[in-house]
C-alpha positions in Angstrom: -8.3 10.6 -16.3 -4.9 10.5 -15.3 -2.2 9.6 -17.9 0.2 7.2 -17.1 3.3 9.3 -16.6 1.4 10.7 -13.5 0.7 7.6 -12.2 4.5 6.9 -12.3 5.3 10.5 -10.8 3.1 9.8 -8.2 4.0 6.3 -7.8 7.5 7.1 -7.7 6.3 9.6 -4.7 5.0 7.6 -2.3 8.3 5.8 -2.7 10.1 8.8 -2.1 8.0 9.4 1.2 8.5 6.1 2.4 12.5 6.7 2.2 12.1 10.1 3.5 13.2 12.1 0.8 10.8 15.1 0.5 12.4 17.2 -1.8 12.4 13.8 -4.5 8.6 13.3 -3.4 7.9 17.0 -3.8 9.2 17.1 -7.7 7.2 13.8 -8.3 4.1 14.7 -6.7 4.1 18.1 -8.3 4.6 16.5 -12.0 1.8 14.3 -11.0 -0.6 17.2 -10.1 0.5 19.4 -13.1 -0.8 16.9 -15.6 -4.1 15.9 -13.4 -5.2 19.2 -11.4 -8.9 17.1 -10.2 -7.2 14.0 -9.1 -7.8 13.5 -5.2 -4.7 11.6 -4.5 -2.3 14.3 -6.5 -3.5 17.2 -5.4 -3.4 15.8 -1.2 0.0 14.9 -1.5 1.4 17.9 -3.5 -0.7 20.4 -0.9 0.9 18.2 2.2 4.5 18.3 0.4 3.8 21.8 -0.6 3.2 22.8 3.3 5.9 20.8 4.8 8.5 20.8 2.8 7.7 24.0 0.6 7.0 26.2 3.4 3.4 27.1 1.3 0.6 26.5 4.0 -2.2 28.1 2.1 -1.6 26.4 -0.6 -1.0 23.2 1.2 -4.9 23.9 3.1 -6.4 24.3 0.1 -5.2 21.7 -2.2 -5.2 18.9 1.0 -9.0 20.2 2.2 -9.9 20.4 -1.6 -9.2 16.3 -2.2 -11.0 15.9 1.3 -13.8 17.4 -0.1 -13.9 14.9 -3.3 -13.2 11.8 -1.7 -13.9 12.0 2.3 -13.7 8.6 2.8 -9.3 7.9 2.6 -7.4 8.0 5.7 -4.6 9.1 3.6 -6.1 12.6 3.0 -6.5 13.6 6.6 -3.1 12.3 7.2 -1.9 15.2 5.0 -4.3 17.5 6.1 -3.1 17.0 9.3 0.7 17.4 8.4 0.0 20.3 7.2 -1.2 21.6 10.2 1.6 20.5 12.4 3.6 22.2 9.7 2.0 25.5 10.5 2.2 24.9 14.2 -1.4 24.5 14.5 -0.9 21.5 17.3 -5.2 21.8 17.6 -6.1 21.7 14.2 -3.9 18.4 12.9 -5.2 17.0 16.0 -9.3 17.8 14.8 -8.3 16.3 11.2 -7.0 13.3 13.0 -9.7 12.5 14.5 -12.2 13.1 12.1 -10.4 10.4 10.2 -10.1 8.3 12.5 -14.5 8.1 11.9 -14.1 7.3 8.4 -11.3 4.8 9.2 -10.9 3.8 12.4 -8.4 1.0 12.6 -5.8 3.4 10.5 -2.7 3.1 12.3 -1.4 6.2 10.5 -3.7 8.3 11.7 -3.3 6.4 15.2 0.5 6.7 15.0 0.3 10.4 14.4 -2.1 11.1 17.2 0.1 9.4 19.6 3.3 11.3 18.2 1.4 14.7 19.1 1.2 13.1 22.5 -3.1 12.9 22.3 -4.8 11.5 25.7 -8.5 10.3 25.5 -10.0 12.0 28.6 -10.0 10.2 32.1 -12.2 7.6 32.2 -13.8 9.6 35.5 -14.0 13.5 33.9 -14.1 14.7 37.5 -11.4 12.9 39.0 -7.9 14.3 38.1 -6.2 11.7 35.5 -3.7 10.6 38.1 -6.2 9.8 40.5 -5.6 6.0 41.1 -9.6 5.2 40.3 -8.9 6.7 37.0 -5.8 4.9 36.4 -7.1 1.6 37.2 -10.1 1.8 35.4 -8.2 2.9 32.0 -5.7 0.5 32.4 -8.9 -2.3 32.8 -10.6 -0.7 29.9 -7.8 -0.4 27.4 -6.7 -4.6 28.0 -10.4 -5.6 28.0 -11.9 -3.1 25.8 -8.9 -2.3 23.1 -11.0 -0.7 20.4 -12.2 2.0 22.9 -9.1 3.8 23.3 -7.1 4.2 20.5 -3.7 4.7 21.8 -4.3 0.8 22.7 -3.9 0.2 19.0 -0.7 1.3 19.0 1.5 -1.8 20.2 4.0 -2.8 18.1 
């Protein structure tokens, strides 16, 4: 059970996250994790902070793919998965996590918002036409206004 000076570490995190400041989030997130070394959310965040802004990607895999194995089911964790592999360059791989999320939870606009940062296409709605044939372009377009949920990237307005 977590004590409540990590829930405050952590807490105080996320907070740091959300105004950018790694190194502050980092600190906290690694207080967090020292005092609770089973707790899902602690260990995701520490391994992500640990990979980006630590420069420690194995450690970052492990803890991150560790807290996926516990709790599958939060968005969250594949986010930091996921950051972790755009940390280490692997473009492929944070794409893969993001996606696998995006089956668990697939109205996250996170994960959604990430995809689209790496620049991720769904295929042409025509495989065998080229995606600037004008068959394919009109058909997407159609699909994407009528149909929103079936491509993602049409989640994205904002």
């Amino acid at each position: 059970m977590a004590s409540e000076t990590a829930n405050e570490n952590f807490t105080a995190g996320i907070r740091f996250l959300k105004e950018e400041n790694m190194d502050k989030a980092l600190r906290a997130f690694e207080k967090a994790w020292k005092e609770d070394r089973e707790n899902a959310d602690y260990m995701s965040y520490y391994g992500m902070c640990k990979a980006v802004r630590g420069g420690e990607i194995g450690l970052g895999l492990e803890l991150c793919t560790k807290a996926i194995k516990k709790e599958f089911f939060k968005a969250e964790f594949y986010q930091n998965l996921g950051k972790v592999y755009m940390a280490a360059g692997n473009k492929k791989g944070a794409i893969k996590v993001f996606l696998k999320g995006l089956k668990f939870a697939p109205q996250d606009d996170g994960l959604n918002k990430l995809l689209i940062e790496l620049g991720f296409r769904n295929k042409p709605v025509i495989p065998v036409l080229d995606r600037g044939n004008p068959i394919n372009k009109a058909l997407g377009i159609l699909f994407r206004r009528t149909i929103p949920g079936l491509f993602r990237k049409g989640s994205g307005k904002g």
